[in-house]
Backbone bond lengths (Angstrom), bond angles and torsions (degrees), N, CA, C in turn:
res aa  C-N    CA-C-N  psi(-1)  N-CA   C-N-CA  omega(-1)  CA-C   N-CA-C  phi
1 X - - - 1.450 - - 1.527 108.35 -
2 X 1.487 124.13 123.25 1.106 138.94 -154.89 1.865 94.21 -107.54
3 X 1.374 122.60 133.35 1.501 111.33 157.78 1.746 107.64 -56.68
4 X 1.494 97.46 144.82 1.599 89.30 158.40 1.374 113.88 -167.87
5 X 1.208 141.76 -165.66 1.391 113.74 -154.76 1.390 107.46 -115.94
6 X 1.226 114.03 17.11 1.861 151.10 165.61 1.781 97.98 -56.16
7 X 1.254 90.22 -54.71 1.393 111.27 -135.90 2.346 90.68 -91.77
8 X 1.213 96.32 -46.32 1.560 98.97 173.27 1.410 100.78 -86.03
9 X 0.795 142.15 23.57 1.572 128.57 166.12 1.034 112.68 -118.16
10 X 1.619 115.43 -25.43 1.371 114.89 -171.63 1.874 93.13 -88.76
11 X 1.006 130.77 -59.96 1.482 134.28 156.71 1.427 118.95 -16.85
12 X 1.093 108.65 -41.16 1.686 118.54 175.82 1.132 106.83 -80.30
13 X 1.416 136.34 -11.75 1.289 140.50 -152.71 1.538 100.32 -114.91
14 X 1.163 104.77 -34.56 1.634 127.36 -177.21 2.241 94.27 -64.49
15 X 1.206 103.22 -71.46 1.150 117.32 172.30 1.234 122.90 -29.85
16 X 0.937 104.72 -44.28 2.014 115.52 -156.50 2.062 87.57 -97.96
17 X 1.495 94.93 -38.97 2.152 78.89 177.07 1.292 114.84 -62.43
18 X 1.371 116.01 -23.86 1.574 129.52 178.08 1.618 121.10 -63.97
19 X 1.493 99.94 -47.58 1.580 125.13 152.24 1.404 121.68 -29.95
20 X 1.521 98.71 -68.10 1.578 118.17 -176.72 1.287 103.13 -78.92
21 X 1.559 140.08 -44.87 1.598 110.67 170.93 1.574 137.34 -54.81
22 X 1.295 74.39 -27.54 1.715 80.22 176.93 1.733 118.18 -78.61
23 X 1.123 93.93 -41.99 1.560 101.99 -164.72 1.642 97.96 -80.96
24 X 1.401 125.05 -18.57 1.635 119.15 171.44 1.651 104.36 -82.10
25 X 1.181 103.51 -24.59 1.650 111.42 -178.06 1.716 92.10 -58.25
26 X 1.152 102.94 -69.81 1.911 109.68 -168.46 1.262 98.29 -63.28
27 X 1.177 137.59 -33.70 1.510 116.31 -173.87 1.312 107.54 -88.34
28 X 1.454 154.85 -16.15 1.353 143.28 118.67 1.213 139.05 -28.92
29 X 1.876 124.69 -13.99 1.133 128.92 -162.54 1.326 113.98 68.61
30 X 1.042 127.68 -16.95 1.590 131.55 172.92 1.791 120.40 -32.32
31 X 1.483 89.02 -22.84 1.693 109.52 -158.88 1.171 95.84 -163.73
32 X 1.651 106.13 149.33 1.046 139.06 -172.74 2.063 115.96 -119.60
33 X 1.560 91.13 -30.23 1.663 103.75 155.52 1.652 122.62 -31.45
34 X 0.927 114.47 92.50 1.759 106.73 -179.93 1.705 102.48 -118.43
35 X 1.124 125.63 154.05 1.190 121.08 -155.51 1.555 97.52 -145.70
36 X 1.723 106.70 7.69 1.672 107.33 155.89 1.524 101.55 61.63
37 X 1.648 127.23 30.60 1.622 126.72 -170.94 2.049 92.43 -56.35
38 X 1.311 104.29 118.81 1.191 121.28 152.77 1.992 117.30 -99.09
39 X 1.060 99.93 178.50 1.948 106.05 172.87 1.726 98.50 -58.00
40 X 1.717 108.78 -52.56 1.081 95.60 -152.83 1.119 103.93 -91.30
41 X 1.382 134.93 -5.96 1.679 129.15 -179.32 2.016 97.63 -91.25
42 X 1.170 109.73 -28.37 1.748 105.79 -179.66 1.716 95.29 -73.55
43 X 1.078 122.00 -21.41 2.206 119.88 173.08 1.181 87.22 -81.79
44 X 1.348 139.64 -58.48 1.518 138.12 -156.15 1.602 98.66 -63.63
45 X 1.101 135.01 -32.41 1.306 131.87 -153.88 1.509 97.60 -96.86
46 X 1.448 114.27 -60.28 1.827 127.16 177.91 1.691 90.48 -45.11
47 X 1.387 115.17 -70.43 1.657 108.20 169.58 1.609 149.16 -1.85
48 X 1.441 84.44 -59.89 2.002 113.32 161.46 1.199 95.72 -87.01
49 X 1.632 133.46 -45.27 1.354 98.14 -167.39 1.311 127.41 -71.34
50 X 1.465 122.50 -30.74 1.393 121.66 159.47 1.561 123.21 -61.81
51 X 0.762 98.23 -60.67 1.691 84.45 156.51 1.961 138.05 -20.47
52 X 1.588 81.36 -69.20 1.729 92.26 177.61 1.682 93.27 -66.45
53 X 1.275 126.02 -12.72 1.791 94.09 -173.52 1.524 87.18 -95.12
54 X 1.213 126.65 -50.01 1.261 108.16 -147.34 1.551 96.82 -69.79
55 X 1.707 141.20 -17.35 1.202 126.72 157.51 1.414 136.68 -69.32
56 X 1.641 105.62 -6.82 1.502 109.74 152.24 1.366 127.15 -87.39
57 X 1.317 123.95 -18.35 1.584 145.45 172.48 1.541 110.34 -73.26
58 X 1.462 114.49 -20.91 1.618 134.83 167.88 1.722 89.63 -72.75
59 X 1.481 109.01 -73.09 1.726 116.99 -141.19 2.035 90.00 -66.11
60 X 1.327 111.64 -19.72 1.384 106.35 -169.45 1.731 111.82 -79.39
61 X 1.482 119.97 -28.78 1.271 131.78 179.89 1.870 111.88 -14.11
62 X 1.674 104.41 -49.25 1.209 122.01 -173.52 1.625 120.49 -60.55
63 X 1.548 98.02 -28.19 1.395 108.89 -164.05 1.710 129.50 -96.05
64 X 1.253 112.50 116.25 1.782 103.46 -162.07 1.340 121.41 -95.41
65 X 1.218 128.93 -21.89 1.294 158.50 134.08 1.620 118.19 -3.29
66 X 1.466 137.54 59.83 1.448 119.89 -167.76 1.628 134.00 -45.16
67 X 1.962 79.00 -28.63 1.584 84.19 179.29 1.516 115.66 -71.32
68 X 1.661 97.08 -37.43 1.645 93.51 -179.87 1.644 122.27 -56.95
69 X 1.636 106.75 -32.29 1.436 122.77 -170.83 1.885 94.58 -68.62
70 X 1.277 133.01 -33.13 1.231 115.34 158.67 1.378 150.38 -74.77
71 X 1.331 93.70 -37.56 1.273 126.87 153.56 2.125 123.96 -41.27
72 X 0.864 88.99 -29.07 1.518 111.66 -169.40 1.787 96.40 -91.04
73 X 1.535 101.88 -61.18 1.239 100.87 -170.20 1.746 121.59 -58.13
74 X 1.184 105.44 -39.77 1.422 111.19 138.32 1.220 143.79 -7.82
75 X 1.706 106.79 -71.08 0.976 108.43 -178.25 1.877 123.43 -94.07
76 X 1.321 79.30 5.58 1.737 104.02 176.88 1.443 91.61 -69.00
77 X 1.591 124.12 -58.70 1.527 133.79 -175.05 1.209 108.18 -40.48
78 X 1.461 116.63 -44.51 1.488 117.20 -168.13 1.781 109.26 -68.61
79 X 1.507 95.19 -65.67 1.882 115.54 161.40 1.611 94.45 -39.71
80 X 1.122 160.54 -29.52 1.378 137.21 151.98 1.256 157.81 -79.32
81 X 1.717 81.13 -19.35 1.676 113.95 155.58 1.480 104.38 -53.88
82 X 1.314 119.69 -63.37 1.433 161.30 -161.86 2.143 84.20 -45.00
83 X 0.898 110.14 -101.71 1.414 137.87 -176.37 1.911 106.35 -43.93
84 X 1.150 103.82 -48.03 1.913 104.67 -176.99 1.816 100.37 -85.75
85 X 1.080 124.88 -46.48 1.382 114.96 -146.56 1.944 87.18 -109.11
86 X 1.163 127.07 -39.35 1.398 121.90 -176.54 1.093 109.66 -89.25
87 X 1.077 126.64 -16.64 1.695 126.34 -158.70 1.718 108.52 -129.15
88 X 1.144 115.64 -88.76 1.402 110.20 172.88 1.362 127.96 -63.56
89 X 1.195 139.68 -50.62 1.579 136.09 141.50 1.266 116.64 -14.29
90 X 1.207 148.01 -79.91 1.365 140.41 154.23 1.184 133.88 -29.20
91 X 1.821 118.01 -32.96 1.113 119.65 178.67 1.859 122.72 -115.24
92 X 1.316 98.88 26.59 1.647 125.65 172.50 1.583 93.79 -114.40
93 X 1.656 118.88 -35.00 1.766 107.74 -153.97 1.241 114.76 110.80
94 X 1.155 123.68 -24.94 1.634 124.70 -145.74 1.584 97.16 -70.51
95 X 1.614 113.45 -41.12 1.528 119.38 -172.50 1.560 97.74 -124.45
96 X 1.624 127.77 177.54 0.948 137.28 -149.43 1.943 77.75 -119.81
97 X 1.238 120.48 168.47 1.705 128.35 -166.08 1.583 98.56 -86.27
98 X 1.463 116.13 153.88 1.246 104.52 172.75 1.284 135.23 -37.82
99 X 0.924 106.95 -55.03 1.377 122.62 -175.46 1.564 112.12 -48.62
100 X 1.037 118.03 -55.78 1.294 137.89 150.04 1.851 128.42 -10.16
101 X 1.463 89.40 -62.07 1.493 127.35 173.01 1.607 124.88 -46.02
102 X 1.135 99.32 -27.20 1.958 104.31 -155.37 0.616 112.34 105.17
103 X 1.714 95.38 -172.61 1.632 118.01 175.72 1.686 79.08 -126.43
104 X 1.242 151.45 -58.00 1.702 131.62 -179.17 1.355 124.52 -45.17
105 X 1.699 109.55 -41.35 1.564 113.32 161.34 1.351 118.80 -35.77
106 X 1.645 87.50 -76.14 1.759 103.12 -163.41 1.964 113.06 -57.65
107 X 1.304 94.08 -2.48 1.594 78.06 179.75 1.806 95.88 -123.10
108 X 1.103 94.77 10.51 2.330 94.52 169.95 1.780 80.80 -89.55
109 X 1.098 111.19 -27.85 1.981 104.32 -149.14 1.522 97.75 -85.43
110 X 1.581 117.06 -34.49 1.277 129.72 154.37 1.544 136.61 -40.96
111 X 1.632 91.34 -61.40 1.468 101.87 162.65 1.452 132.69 -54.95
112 X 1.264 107.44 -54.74 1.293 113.91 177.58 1.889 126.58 -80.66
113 X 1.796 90.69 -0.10 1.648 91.02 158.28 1.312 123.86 -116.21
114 X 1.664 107.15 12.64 1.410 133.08 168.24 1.991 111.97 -73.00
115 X 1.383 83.06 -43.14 1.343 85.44 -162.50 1.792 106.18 -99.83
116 X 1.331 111.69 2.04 1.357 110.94 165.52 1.179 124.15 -80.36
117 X 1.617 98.80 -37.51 1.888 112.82 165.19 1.515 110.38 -54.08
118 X 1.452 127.69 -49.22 1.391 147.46 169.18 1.673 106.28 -20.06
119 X 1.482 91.50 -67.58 1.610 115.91 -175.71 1.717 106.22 -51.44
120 X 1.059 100.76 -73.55 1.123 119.28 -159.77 1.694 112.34 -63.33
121 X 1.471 125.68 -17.59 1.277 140.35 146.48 1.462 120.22 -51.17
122 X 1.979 107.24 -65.79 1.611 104.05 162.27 1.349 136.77 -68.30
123 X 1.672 101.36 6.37 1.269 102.61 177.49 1.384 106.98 -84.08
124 X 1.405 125.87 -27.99 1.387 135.91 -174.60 1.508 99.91 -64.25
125 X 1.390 102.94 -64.63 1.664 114.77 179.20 1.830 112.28 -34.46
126 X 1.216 105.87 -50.91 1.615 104.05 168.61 1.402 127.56 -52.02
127 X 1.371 107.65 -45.21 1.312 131.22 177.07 1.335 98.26 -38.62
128 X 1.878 100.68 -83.92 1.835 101.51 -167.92 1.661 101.45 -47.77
129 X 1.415 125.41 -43.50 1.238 112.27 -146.36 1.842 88.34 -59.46
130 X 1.403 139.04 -29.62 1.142 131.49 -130.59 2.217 82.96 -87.62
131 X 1.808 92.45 -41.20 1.623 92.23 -167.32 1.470 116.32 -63.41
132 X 1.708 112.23 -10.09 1.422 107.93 170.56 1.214 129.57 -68.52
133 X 1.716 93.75 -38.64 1.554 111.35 -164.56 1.804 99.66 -81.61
C-alpha cells in the first residue's frame, strides 16, 4: 500500500463529513453534542482520521470482495463509534456516557461515524478501481 492522494483525500473527506454532521446537527438544534472544534482539535481530529483510514486500507490489503471492502468499512464506523464516543470519551471526560447523551446526540454521533466508515471503505474501492485502470 502506497500513500497517495486517493487515499488522503478521500480520508479527509471522511473527516470533514464527520465535521459537518455534527456541527449542522448543533447549528439546527438537532443536537446538543458540541465538540468545542478548535484549530488544534479540527488537526487533531483530520489527524486520526487519516490515520484510522490508512490503518484500515492496511487491514483491507487481504480482502477481494468489493462488497466486503465496503461493508467492512462500515462497520469499522460503527467499531469507532463503539471505542471514541462510548468508550473512551466517557472514560477520559471529554463527553458525558451514552446514556447521558440522548437519543438526537447518539444518533448525529452515529451518523456521522456511520458515514465516515462509508467513506473510507469507498475510498479503498476507488483506490483498486484506480490500480486496475
Amino acid at each position: 500500500m502506497k500513500l497517495s492522494f486517493t487515499y488522503v483525500r478521500g480520508f479527509f473527506t471522511a473527516s470533514a463529513f464527520q465535521v459537518l454532521v455534527v456541527s449542522l446537527a448543533l447549528a439546527m438544534n438537532v443536537s446538543n453534542f458540541d465538540p468545542n472544534f478548535t484549530v488544534f482539535r479540527l488537526f487533531f481530529h483530520f489527524t486520526i482520521g487519516q490515520l484510522a483510514g490508512f490503518g484500515y486500507a492496511y487491514l483491507m490489503q487481504g480482502v477481494e470482495n468489493p462488497t466486503l471492502v465496503l461493508w467492512y468499512g462500515v462497520s469499522v464506523g460503527i467499531l469507532f463509534w463503539a471505542l471514541v464516543i462510548a468508550y473512551l470519551g466517557p472514560l477520559v471526560g471529554y463527553i458525558p456516557s451514552v446514556l447521558a447523551l440522548g437519543v438526537n446526540e447518539t444518533l448525529t454521533t452515529i451518523v456521522a461515524f456511520l458515514g465516515f466508515g462509508y467513506i473510507i471503505g469507498r475510498t479503498e474501492l476507488v483506490k483498486r478501481t484506480e490500480i486496475i485502470h
